[in-house]
C-alpha positions as CSV (number, residue, x, y, z in Angstrom):
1,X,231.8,14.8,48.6
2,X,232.8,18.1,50.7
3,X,231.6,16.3,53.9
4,X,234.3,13.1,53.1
5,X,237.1,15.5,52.3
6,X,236.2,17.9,55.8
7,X,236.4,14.6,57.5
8,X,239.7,13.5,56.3
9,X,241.0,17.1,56.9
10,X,240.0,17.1,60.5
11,X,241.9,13.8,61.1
12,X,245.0,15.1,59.7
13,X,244.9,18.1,62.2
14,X,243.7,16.0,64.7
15,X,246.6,13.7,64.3
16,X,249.4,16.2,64.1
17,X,248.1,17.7,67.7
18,X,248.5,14.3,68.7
19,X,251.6,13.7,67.6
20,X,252.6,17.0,69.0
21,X,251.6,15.8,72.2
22,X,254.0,12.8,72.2
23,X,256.9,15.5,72.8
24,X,255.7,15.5,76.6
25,X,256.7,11.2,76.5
26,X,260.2,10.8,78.0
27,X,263.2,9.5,76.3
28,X,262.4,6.3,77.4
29,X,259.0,6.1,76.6
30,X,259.8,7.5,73.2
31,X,262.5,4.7,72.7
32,X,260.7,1.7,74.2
33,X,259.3,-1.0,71.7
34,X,255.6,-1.2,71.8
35,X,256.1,-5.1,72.3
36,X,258.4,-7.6,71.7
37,X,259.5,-7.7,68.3
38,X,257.8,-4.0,67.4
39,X,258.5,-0.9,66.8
40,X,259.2,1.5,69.4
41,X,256.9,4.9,69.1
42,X,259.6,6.7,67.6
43,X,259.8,4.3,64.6
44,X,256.2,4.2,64.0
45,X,255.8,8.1,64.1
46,X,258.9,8.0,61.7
47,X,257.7,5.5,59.7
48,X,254.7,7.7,58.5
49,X,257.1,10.5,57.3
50,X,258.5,8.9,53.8
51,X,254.9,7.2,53.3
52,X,253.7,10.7,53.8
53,X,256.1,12.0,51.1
54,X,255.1,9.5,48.8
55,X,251.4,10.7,49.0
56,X,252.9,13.9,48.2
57,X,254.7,13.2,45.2
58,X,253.3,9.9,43.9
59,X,249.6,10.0,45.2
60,X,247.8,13.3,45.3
61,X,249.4,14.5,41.5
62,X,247.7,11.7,39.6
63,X,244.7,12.5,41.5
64,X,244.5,15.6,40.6
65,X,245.3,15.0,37.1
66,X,242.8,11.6,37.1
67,X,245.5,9.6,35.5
68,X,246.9,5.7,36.7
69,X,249.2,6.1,39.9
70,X,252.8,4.9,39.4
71,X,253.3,1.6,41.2
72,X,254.5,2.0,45.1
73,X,257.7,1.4,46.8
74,X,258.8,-2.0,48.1
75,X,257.0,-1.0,51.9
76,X,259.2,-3.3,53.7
77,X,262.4,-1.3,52.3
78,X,260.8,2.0,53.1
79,X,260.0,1.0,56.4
80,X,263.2,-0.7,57.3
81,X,265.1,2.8,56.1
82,X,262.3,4.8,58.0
83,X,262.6,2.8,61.0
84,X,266.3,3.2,61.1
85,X,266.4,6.9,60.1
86,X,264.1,7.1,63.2
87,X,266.6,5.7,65.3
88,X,268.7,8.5,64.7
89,X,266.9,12.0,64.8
90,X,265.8,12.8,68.1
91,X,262.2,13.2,69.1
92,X,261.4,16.8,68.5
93,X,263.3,16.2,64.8
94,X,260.8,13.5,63.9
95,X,257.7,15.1,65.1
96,X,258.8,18.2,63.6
97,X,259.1,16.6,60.1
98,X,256.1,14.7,60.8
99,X,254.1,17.6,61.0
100,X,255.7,19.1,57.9
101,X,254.7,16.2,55.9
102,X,251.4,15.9,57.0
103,X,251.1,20.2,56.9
104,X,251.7,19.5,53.0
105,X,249.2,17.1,52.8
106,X,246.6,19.0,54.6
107,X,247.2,21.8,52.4
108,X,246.9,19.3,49.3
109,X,243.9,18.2,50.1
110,X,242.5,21.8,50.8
111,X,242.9,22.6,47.1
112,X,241.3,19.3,45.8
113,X,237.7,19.6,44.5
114,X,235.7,17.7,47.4
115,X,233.2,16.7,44.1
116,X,236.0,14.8,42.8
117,X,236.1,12.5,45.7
118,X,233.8,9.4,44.5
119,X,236.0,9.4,41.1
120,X,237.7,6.1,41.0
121,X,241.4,6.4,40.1
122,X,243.6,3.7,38.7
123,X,245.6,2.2,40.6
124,X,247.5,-1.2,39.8
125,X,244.5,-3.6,38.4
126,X,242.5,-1.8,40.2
127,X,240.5,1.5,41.0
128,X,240.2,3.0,44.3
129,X,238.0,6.6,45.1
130,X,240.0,9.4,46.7
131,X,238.3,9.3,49.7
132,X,238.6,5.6,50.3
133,X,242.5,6.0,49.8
134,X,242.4,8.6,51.9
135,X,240.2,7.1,54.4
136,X,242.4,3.8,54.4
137,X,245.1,6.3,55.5
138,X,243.3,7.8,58.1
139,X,242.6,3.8,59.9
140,X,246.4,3.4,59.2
141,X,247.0,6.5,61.4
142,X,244.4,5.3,64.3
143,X,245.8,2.0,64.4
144,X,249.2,3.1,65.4
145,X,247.6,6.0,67.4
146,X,245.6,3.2,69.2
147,X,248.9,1.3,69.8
148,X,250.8,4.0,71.2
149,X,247.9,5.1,73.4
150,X,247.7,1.6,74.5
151,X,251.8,1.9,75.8
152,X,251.4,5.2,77.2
């Protein structure tokens, strides 16, 4: 549905002017874990980037096309290496490839067909609708947001 895929759109924007934002946190506040044990903000906002790129490249094409997706990657591995790729760009580097990621993603979903959205798409054992993948996203996105709100 057109409405399903506006609303996923808007998030995306709506995100990336967040994220934007989080240039104005100091070093510090960047830095900081969220608790004990956690991330700090600069690993969660990093953390999105290769998940991002893997929507990119191993989501959105077999959506397109309607065909099974290709299993994921192990997501503690990708987060570890996020998490410590995160520990070494500096803050405007990460939210700068954050919004490229999620720019190309936007963009993507401009050109899908916002009829296709209720198709159910392989995925695993399983099937899964466009916009419910993309909508699972989008609560992935707010529960971090929420979490660095929280801290901040």
């Amino acid at each position: 549905m057109e409405n399903q895929k506006e609303k996923i759109m808007a998030h995306h924007i709506n995100v990336m002017e967040w994220v934007t934002s989080l240039e104005s946190l100091t070093e510090e506040q960047w830095r900081r874990p969220i608790g004990k044990g956690k991330w700090s903000v600069a690993e969660i906002i990093g953390h999105f980037i290769p998940w991002d790129k893997f929507v990119l490249e191993s989501r959105i094409p077999y959506f397109v096309m309607g065909k099974e997706m290709p299993p994921g990657p192990d997501p503690d591995e990708l987060n570890h290496q996020a998490a410590k790729e995160s520990r070494k760009r500096s803050k405007h580097e990460t939210i700068e490839a954050f919004n490229l990621t999620r720019q190309k993603i936007h963009k993507a979903i401009l050109t899908m067909d916002g009829q296709e959205w209720d198709k159910e798409i392989p995925i695993g054992k399983s099937k899964i609708t466009i916009h419910d993948y993309f909508n699972k996203l989008a609560k992935h996105d707010e529960h971090h947001m929420k979490q660095i709100n929280e801290l901040i």
